[in-house]
Wavefront OBJ file of the C-alpha trace (Angstrom):
o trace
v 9.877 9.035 -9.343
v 10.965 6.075 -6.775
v 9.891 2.672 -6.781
v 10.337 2.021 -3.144
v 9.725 -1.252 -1.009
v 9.323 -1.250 3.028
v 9.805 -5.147 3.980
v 10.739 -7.032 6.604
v 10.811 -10.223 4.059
v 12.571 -9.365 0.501
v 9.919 -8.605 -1.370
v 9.204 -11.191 -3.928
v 9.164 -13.907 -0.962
v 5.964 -11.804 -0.285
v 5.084 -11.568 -3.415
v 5.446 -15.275 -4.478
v 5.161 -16.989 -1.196
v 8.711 -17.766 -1.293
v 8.909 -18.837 -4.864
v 9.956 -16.599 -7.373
v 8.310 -16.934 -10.841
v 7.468 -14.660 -14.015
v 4.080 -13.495 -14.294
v 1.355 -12.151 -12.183
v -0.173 -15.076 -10.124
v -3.928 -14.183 -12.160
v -5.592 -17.404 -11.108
v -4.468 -17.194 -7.248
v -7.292 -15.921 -5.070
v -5.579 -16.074 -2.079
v -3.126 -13.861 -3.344
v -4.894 -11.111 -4.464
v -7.291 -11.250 -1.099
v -3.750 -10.583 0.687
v -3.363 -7.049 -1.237
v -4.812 -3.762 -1.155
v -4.221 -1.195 -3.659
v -4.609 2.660 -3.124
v -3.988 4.390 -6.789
v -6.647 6.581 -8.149
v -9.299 7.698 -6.244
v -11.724 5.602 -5.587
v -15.873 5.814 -5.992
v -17.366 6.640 -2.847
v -20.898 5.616 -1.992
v -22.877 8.690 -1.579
v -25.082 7.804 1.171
v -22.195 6.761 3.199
v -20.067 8.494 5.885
v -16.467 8.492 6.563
v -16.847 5.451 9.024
v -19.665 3.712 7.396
v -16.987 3.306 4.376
v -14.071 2.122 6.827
v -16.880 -0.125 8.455
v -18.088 -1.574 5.817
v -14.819 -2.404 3.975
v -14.109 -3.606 7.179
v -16.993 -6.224 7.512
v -16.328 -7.310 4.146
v -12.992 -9.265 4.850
v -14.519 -10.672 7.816
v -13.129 -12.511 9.782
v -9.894 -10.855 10.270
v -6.705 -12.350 10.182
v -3.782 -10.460 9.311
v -2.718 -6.565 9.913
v -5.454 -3.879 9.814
v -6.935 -1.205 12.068
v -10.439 -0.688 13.137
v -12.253 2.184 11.879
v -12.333 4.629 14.902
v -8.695 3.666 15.201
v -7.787 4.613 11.392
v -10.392 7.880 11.651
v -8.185 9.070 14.586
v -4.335 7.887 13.245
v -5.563 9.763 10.028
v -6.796 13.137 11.054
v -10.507 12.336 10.390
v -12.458 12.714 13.393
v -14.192 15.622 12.442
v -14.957 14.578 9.553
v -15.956 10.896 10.291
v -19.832 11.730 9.799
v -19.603 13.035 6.819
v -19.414 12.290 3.412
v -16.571 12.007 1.000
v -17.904 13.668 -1.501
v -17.404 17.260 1.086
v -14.537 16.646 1.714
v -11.169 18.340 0.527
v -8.856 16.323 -2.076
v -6.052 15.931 1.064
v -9.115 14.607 3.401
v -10.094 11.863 0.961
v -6.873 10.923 0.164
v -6.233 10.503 3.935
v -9.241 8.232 3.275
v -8.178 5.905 0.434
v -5.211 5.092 2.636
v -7.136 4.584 6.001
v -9.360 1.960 3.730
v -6.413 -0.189 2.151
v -5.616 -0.246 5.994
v -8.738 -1.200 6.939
v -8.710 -4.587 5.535
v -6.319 -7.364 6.123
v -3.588 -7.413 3.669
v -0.254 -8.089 3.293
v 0.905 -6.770 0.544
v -0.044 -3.113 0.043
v 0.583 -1.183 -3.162
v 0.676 2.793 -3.277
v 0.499 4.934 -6.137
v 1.815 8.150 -5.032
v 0.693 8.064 -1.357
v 1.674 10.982 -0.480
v -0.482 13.118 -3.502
v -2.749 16.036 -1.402
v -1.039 15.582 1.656
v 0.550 18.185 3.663
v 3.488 17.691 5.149
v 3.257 17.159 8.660
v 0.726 14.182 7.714
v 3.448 13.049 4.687
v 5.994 12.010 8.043
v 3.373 10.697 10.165
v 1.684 8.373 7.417
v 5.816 7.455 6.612
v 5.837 6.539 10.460
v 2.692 4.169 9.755
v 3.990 2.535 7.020
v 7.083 1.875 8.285
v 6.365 0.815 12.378
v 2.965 -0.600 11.788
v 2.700 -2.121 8.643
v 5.461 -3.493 7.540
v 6.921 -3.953 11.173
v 3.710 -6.401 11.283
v 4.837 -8.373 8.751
v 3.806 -6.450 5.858
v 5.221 -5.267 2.515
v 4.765 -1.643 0.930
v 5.071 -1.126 -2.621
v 4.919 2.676 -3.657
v 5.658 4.952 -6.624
v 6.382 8.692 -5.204
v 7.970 11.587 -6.126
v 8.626 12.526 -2.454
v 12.306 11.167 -1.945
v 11.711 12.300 1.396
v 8.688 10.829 2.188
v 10.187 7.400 1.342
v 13.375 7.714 2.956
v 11.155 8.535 6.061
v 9.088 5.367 5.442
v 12.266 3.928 5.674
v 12.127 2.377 1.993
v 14.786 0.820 -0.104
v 14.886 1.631 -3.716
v 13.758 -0.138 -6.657
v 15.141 0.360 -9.887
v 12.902 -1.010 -13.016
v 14.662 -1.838 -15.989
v 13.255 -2.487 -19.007
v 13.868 -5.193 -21.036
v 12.373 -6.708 -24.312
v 10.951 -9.693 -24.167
v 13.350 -11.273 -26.586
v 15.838 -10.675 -23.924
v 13.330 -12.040 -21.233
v 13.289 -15.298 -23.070
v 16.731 -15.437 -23.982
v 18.041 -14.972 -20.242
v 16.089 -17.957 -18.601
v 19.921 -18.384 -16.008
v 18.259 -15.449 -14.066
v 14.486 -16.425 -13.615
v 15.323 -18.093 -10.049
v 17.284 -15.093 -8.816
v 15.107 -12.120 -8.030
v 17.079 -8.883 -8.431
v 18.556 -7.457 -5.541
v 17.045 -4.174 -4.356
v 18.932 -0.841 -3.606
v 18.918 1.197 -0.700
v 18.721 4.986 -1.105
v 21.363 6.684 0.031
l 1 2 3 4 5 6 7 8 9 10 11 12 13 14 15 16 17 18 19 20 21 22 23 24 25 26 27 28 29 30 31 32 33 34 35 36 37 38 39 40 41 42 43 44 45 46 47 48 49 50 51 52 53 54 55 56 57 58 59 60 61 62 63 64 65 66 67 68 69 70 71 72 73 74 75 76 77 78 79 80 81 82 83 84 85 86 87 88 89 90 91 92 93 94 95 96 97 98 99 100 101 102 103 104 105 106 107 108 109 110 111 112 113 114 115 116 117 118 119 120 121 122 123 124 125 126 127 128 129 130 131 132 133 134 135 136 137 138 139 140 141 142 143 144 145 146 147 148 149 150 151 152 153 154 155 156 157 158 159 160 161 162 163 164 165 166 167 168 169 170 171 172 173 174 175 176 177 178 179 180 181 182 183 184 185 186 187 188 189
């Protein structure tokens, strides 16, 4: 699996507004409005189609300000528009996934966190989602943060590699001469 990060910005001056500190920031609103997660798939509502989901997520973060697509854009940039009247629940696994990752797009974010992006998709959609990630999102301003098994597919995205070692926390406490330097991603080769 690769941990892989698609900045502009490193990626904890993203993460921590240009201050690195331990900890998720739990109490920070603002923070977590600025992120959208696609990991498992999500609930859809049944009386809902394909646009009135991307619509309505949409409306919900109004107003705007920051990177995201409107919905007839993302139906078209992710193969939908025959599909855009209906509902998720008929559609195929690859369709809705294409659908989980046009709604994290569909809001304004700027941090935006993948599990395994490229799960159901076929390849020829795997390079142009990469091409997404990579000149529209995070060429915007943005930061991707994905798990994938597709080396590939994040090379494409033009990711850099993040290695996660594990430490105890013993050795978290005992090494505070490190908790101002964030660690130094690498770049797959």
């Amino acid at each position: 699996m690769v941990v892989a990060a698609i900045a502009r910005s490193r990626l904890v001056d993203v993460l921590r507004n240009g201050e690195f500190r331990r900890g998720a920031p739990r109490d920070d609103p603002a923070f977590w409005r600025a992120v959208a997660l696609v990991a498992d798939q999500p609930t859809w509502y049944p009386g809902l189609t394909v646009r009135e989901h991307l619509e309505l997520i949409r409306r919900t973060h109004e107003p705007v300000s920051g990177w995201c697509l409107p919905a007839d854009d993302l139906i078209e940039a992710f193969g939908l528009s025959v599909r855009a009247d209906a509902s998720p629940l008929d559609m195929s696994s690859g369709q809705r996934q294409r659908l989980s990752l046009a709604a994290a797009l569909a809001r304004p974010s700027k941090l935006l966190l993948l599990d395994e992006p490229e799960q159901s998709l076929d390849s020829g959609f795997r390079e142009e989602l990469a091409a997404l990630l990579r000149d529209g999102y995070a060429d915007s301003g943005g930061t991707v943060v994905m798990a994938t098994h597709d080396p590939v597919f994040a090379m494409t995205a033009g990711a850099h590699e993040v290695q996660l070692v594990e430490s105890s926390d013993d050795e978290d406490e005992d090494d505070d001469s490190r908790a101002d330097e964030p660690p130094a991603p690498r770049k797959r080769r």
